[in-house]
C-alpha positions in Angstrom: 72.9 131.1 124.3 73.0 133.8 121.2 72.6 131.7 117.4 75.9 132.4 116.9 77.5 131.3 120.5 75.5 128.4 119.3 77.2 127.9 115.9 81.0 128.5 117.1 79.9 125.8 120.2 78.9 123.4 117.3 81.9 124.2 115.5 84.4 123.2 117.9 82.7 120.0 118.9 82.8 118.9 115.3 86.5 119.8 114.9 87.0 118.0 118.5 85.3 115.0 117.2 86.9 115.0 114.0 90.8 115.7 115.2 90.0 112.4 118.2 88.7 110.5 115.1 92.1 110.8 113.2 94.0 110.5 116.4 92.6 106.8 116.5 93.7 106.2 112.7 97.2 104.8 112.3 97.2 105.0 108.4 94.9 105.5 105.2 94.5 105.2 101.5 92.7 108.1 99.9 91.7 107.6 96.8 94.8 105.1 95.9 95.3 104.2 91.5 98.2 102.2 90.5 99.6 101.8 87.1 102.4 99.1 85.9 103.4 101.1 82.4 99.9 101.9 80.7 97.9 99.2 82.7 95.9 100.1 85.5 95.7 97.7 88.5 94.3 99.3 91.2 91.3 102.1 91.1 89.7 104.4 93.9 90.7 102.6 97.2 89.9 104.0 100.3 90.7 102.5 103.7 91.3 103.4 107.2 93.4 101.4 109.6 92.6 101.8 112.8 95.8 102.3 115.9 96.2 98.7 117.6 94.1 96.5 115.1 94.4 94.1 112.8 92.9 94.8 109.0 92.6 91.8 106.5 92.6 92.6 103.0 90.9 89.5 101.3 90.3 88.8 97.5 90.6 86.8 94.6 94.5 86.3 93.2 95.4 89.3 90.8 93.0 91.5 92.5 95.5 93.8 93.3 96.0 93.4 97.4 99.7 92.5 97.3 100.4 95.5 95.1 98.0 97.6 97.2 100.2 96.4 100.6 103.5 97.4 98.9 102.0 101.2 98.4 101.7 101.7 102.0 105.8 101.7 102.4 106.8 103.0 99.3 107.9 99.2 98.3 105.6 100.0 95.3 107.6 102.9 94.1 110.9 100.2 93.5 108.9 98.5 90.4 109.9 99.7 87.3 107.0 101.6 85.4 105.1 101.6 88.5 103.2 104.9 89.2 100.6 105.9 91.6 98.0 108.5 92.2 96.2 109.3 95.5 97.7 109.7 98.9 98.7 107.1 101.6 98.3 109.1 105.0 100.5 107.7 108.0 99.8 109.7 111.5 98.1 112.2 109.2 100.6 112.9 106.7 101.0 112.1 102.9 104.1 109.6 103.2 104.8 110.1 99.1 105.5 114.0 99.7 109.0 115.2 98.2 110.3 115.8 101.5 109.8 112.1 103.1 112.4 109.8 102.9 111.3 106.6 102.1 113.7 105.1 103.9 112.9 105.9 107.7 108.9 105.1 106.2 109.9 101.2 105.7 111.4 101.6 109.5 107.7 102.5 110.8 106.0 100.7 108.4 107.5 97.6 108.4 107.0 94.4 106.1 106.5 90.6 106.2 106.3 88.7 102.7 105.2 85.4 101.4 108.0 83.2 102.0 110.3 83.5 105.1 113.2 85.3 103.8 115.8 85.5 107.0 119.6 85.2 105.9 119.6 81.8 106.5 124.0 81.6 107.0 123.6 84.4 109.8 122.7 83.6 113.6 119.1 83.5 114.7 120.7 86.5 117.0 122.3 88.1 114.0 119.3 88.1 111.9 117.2 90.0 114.5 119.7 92.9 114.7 120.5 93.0 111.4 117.8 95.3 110.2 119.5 97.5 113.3 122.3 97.5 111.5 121.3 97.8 107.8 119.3 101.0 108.9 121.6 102.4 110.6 119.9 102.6 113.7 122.1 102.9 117.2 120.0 100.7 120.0 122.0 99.8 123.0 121.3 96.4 125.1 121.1 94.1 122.4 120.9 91.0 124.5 117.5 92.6 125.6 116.5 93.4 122.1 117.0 90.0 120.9 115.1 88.6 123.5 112.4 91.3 124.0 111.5 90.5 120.1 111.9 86.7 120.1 109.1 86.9 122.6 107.3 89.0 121.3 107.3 86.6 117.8 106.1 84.0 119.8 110.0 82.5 119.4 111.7 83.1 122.3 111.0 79.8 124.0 112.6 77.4 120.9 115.3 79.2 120.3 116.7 80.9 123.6 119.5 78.2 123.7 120.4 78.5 120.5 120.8 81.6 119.4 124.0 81.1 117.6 122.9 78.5 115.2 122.3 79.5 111.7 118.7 80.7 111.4 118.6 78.4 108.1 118.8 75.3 110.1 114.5 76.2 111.2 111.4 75.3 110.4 109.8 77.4 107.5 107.4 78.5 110.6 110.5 79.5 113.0 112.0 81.3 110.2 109.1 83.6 109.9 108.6 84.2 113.5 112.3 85.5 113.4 111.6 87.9 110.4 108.8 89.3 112.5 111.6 89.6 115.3 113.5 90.8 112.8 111.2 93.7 111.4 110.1 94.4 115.3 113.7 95.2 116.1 113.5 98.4 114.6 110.1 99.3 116.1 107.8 99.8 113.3 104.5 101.5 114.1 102.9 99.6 111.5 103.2 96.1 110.8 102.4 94.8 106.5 101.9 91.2 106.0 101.4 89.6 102.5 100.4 86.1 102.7 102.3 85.2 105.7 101.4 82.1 106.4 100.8 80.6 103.1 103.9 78.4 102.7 103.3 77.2 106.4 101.5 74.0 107.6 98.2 74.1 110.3 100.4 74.5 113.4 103.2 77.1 112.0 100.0 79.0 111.0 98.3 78.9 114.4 101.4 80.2 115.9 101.9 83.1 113.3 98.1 83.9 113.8 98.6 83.9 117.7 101.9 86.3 117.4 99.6 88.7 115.3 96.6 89.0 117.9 99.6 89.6 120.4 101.3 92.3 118.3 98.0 93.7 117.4 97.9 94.9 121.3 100.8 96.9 120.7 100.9 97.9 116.9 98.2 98.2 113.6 98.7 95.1 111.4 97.7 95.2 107.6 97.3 91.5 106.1 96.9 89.9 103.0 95.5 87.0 102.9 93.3 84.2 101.0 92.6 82.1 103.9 88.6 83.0 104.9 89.0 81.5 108.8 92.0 83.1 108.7 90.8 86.6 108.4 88.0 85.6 110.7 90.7 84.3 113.2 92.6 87.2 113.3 91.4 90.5 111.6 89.1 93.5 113.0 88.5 95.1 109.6 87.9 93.7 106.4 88.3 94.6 102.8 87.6 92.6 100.0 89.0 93.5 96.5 87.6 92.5 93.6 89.1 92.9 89.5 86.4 92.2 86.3 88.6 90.8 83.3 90.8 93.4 82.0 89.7 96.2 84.5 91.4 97.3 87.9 90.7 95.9 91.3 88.8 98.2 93.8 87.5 98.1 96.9 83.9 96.4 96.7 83.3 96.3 100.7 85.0 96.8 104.0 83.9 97.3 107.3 84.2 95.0 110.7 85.3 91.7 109.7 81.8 90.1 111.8 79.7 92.0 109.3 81.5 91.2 106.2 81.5 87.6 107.3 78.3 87.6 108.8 76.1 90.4 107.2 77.5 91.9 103.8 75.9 93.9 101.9 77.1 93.2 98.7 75.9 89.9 96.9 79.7 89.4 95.7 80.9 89.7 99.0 78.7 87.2 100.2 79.6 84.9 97.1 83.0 85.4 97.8 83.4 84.5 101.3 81.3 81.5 101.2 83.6 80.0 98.5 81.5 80.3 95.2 84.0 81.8 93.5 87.7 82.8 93.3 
């Protein structure tokens, strides 16, 4: 084989390599700043997240990780004064280009928030196809829909003889297994969670945590959250965020969530996850 047989062999095995390594990435920040009027919050990030896994974005409060989350949809963009510099790559593609709509990003990069927010005077049944019906979206079989996602939120089993009671009349951990329903409906390819279990007791928690490792099968899950066995429970990837007084958070470590728990290589890392500190 001539040098340059050689060098154009080479070639293509490193553009192979490199197209099946973005093939397995669902999303990523490149180089993700965030600004709230003149104040920077969020400096440099960088992340992958992996197709069919579960990253944990962990951190002290005010680090920036909720406001980080919100850029991957474009929920960031709805804050007054916010701005943003950087690129948030989904299947490749700069989702902040002029000719996406934001809207049909939100419908493959779903959202789950803090507190269970399911229209608590509509029908457990009418709360799952709701976001069908606020997107616009045509699905036929709703019977199956409803029941395909109550399952899949780990909710099927309560609820299945009820599914005409109003979905205010659950437990806080019920109602947000049915906004996971709720955001499945629609099929999102990506899944956001911010702090989804922090308003919920020990068992609501372990069910929400079970639902996620089942999802994860299926779809890539992003989560907030400040619960250390929580991210070990659940998580992948890890990324720990950090802020100094008056600066920006950033991205001090990520990588498998068994080496940032169990071998980090940064002494605030280590600090942080053994509870010396935030």
């Amino acid at each position: 084989m001539s040098t340059a047989e050689f060098n154009t062999l080479t070639s293509l095995e490193g553009e192979l390599m490199s197209q099946r390594e973005t093939a397995e990435i669902e999303m990523a920040a490149r180089d993700i700043s965030v600004w709230f009027g003149k104040r920077k919050v969020l400096e440099g990030v960088n992340i992958d997240f992996p197709k069919r896994s579960v990253t944990a974005l962990i951190g002290p409060s005010g680090c920036g990780k909720s406001t980080f989350i919100r850029t991957l949809n474009r929920l960031h963009e709805l804050i007054p004064g916010a701005a943003l510099a950087g690129q948030v790559l989904y299947e490749g593609s700069d989702i902040y280009s002029r000719d996406v709509d934001p809207v049909q990003i939100r419908l493959k990069v779903g959202m789950v928030f803090q507190k269970p927010n399911p229209f608590p005077s509509m029908t457990i049944r009418g709360n799952v196809l709701s976001g069908l019906k606020l997107s616009g979206m045509k699905r036929d079989n709703h019977d199956d829909i409803v029941e395909k996602t109550l399952r899949s939120a780990g909710l099927w089993n309560e609820v299945k003889d009820r599914l005409n009671a109003a979905a205010g009349d659950l437990s806080g951990g019920q109602q947000q297994r049915l906004v996971i329903a709720r955001a499945l409906a629609v099929q999102p390819h990506v899944l956001l969670m911010d702090e989804p279990c922090s308003a919920l007791d020990p068992a609501s928690t372990l069910k929400i945590e079970e639902t996620i490792r089942e999802l994860s099968k299926e779809m890539t899950i992003i989560i907030v959250t400040h619960n250390m066995q929580q991210a070990v429970r659940v998580s992948d990837s890890t990324a720990f965020f950090l802020a100094a007084e008056n600066e920006p958070g950033h991205v001090v470590e990520q990588g498998a969530t068994t080496e940032i728990f169990g071998n980090p290589q940064d002494q605030r890392t280590l600090d942080y996850v053994n509870g010396r500190f935030g």
